[in-house]
C-alpha positions as CSV (number, residue, x, y, z in Angstrom):
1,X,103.7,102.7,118.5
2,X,105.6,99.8,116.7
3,X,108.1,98.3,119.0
4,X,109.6,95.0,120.3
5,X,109.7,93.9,123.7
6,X,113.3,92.2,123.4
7,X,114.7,95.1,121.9
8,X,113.4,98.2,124.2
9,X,114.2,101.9,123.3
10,X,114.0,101.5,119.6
11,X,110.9,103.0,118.2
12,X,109.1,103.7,114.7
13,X,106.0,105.2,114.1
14,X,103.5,106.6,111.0
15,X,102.0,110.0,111.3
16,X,99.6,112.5,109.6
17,X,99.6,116.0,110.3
18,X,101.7,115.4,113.7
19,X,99.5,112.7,114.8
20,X,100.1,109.2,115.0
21,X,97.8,106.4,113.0
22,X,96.1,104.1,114.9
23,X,98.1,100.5,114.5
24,X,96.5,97.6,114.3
25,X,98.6,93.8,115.4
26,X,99.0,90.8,112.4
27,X,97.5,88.0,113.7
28,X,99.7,85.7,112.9
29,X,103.6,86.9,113.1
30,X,103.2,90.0,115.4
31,X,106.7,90.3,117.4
32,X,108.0,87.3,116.9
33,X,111.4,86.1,116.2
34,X,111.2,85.2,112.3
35,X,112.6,82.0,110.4
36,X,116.1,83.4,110.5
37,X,116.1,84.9,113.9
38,X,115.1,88.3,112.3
39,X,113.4,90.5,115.3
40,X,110.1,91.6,113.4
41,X,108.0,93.9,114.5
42,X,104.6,94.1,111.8
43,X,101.5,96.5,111.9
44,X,98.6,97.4,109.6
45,X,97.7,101.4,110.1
46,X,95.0,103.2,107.7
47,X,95.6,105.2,104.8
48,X,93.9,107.4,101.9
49,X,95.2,107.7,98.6
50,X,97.7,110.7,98.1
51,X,98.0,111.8,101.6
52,X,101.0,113.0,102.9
53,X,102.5,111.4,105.6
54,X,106.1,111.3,108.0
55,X,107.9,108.3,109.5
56,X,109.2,109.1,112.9
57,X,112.1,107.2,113.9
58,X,113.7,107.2,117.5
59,X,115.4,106.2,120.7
60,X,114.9,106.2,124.2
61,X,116.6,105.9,127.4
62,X,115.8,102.4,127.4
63,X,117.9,101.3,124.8
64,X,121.4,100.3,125.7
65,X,124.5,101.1,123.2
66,X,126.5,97.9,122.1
67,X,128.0,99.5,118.9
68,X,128.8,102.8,118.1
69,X,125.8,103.7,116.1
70,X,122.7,102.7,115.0
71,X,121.3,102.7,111.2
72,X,118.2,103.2,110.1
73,X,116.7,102.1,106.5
74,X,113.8,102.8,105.1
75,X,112.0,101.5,102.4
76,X,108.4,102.1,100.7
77,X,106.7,99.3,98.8
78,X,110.1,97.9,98.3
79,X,112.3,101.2,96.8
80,X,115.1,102.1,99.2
81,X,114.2,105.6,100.4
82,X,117.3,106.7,102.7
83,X,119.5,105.6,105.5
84,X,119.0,107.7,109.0
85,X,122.8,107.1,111.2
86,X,121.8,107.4,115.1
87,X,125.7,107.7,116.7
88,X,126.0,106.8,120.2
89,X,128.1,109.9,120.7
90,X,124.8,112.6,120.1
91,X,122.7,109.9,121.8
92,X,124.3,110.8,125.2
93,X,124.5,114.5,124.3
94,X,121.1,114.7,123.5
95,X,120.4,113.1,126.7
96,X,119.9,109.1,126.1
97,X,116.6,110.7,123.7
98,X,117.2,111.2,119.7
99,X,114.4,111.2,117.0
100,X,114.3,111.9,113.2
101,X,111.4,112.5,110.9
102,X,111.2,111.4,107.3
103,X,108.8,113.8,105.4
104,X,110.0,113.5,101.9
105,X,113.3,112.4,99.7
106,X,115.8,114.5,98.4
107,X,115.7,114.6,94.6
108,X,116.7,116.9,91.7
109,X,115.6,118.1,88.4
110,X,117.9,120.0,86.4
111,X,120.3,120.3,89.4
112,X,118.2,122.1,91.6
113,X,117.1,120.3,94.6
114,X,113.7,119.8,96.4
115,X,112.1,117.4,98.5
116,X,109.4,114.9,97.3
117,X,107.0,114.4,100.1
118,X,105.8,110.8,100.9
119,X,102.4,110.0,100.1
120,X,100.1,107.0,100.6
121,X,99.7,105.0,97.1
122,X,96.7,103.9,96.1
123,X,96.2,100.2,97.1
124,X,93.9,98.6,94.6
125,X,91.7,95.8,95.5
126,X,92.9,93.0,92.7
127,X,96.6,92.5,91.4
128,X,95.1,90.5,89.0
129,X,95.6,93.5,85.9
130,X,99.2,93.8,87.1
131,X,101.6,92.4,84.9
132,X,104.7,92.3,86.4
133,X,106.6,92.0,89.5
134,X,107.3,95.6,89.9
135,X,103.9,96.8,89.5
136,X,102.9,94.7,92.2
137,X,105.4,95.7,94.6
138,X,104.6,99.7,93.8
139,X,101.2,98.9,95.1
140,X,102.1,96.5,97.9
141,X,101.5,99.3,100.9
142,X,104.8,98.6,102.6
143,X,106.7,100.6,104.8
144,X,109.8,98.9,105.9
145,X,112.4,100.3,108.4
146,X,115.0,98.2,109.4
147,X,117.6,99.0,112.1
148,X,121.5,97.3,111.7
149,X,124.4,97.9,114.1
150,X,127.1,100.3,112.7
151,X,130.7,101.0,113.3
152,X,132.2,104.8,112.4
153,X,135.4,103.9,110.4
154,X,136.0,107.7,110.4
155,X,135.3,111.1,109.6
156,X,136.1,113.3,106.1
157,X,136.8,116.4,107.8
158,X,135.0,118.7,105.3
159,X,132.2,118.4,102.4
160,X,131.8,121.3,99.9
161,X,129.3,123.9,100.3
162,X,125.0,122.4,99.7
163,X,121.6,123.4,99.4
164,X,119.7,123.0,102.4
165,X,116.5,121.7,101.9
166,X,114.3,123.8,104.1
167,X,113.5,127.5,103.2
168,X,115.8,130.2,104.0
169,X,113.0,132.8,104.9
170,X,116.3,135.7,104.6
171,X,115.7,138.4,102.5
172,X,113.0,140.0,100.2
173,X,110.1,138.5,98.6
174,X,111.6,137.4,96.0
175,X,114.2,135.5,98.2
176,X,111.7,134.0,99.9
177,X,109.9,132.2,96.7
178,X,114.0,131.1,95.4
179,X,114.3,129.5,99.2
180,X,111.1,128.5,99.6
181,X,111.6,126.5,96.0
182,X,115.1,125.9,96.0
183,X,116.6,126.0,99.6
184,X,119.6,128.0,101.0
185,X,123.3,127.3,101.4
186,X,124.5,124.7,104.4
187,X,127.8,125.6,105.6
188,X,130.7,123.0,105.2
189,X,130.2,120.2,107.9
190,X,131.9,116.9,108.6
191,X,130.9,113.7,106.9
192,X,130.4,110.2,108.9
193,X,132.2,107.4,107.0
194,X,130.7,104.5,109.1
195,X,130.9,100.6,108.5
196,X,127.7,97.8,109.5
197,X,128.5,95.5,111.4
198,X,125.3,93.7,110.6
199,X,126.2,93.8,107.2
200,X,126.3,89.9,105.9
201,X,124.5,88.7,109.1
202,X,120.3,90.3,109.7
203,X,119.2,93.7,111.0
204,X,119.3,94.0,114.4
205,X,115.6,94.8,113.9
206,X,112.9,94.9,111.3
207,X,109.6,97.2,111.3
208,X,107.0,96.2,109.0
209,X,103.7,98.4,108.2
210,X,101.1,97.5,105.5
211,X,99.2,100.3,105.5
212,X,95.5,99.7,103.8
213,X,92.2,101.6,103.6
214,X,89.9,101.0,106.6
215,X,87.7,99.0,104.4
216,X,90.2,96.5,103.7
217,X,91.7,96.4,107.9
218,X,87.8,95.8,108.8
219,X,87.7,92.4,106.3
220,X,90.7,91.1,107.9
221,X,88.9,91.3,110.8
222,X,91.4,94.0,112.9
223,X,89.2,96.1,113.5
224,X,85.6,95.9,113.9
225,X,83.0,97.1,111.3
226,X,81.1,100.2,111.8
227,X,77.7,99.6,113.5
228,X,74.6,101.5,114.1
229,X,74.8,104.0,116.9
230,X,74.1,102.6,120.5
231,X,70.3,104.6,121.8
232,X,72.3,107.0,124.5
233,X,71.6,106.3,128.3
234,X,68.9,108.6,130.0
235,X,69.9,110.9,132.5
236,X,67.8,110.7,135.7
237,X,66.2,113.9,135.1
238,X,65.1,112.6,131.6
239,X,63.0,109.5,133.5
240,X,59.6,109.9,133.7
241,X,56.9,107.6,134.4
242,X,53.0,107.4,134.5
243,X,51.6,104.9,137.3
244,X,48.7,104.3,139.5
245,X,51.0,103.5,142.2
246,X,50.3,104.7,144.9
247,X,53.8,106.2,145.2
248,X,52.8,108.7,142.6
249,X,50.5,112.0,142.8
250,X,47.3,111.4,141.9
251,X,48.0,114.2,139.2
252,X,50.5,111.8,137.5
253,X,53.4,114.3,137.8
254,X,57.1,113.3,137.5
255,X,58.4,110.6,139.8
256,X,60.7,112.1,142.3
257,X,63.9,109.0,141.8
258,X,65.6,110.9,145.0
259,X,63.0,110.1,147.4
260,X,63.0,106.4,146.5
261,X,65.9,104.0,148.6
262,X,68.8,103.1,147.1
263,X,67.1,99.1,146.5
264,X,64.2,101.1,144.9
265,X,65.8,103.1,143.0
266,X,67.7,100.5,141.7
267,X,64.8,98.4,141.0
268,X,63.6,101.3,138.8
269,X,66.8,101.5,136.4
270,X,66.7,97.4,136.0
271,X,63.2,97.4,134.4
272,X,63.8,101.1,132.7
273,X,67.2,99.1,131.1
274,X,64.9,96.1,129.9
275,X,62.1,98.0,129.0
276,X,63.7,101.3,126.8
277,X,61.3,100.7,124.4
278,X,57.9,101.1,126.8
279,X,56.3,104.4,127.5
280,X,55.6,103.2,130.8
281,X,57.0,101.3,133.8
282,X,55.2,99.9,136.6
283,X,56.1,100.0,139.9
284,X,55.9,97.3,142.2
């Protein structure tokens, strides 16, 4: 979970099908205060091409209220996607707890809304066939949230009648697929008007995640490379041992490990640990 010790309560995190990605520090600039006193927090996670993803975004009781809202913005690979408006107000209603998820962005075609869900681009492994500045920022693999202080100037008391976004489920079958498609009808609600007061000056915060396929984590050295699987342990009722010892049957049964001491026995699993690869082991 991306977050910075200075600032506590104030929390951002990547997830697939409900679950969070595994995150992985920068070496070099992880948490630290940047150039310009920016509070940057930076992450790689892993990612496939054209999977769907969510941003969660949140507080916690930890995090302490110094203006009457908090502001969230996110960007992908350098496109402003939306602005999520945390208010102090349903912070303490909610009980000191509040979290969003971004699954998608609101767009239209024709005039009928729907929701474009996020999905992973492609990174490729040269930007040398890019041409310009914009193509290499589509294929950056950035996801940028950054958190600024806000002030509510003010409420507009009511907006007209919208779609909503998720399916009314209302209705007959054919309902269902117009909903389902389309969205329902949101009731008339009041509108935040709010001002930033960080506006001019830097976000009170800054979350940075490159997300990258595994390959490409692994040659940064982030996370280690797969290896060959490790032989698994033997169980003590997998041991078995062949010896003239006279601690053994003369019919070269099983060796009993119980009946040996505990400095014994332990004698046993040294040699059986440096000798895995011997059919036999002697006993002394």
């Amino acid at each position: 979970m991306a977050i910075l010790a200075n600032i506590p309560g104030i929390q951002v995190t990547i997830h697939i099908n409900g679950q969070p990605l595994p995150e992985y520090n920068c070496k070099d600039s992880e948490g630290n205060a940047g150039a310009e006193g920016l509070t940057i927090c930076e992450r790689y996670i892993e990612s496939r091409a054209d999977r769907e993803f969510e941003i969660k975004m949140g507080l916690n009781p930890l995090y302490k209220f110094d203006s009457d809202a908090l502001t969230f913005k996110v960007e992908i690979d350098k496109v402003g996607i939306l602005s999520s408006l945390f208010r102090k107000e349903r912070y303490i209603k909610e009980g000191n707890a509040i979290q969003v998820t971004v699954s998608g962005v609101r767009e239209a075609v024709d005039g009928e809304p729907f929701i474009r869900k996020l999905k992973f681009t492609e990174i490729p492994k040269s930007f040398r066939n890019l041409e310009t500045t914009e193509d290499q920022d589509r294929f950056r693999g950035v996801i940028k949230v950054n958190v600024f202080r806000a002030k509510v100037a003010g409420y507009i008391s009511q907006v007209p009648e919208q779609r909503l976004l998720n399916p009314d489920f209302a209705g007959n079958r054919d309902t269902k697929i117009h909903a389902a498609s389309h969205g329902g009808m949101e009731k008339a609600t009041p509108l935040v008007v709010y001002n930033m007061c960080d506006i001019g000056q830097h976000p009170l915060a800054t979350f940075i995640f490159f997300y990258r396929p595994k390959e490409m984590i692994q040659k940064l050295d982030l996370i280690p490379v797969d290896n060959a699987p490790k032989p698994t342990p033997l169980a003590k009722s997998e041991i078995k041992c062949e010896s003239s010892s006279p601690l053994q049957a003369d019919d070269k049964s099983d060796i009993d490990i119980d009946a040996f001491s505990a400095e014994k026995q332990r004698e046993l699993y040294e040699k059986l640990a440096a000798k895995l690869a011997c059919d036999c082991i002697e006993l002394s």
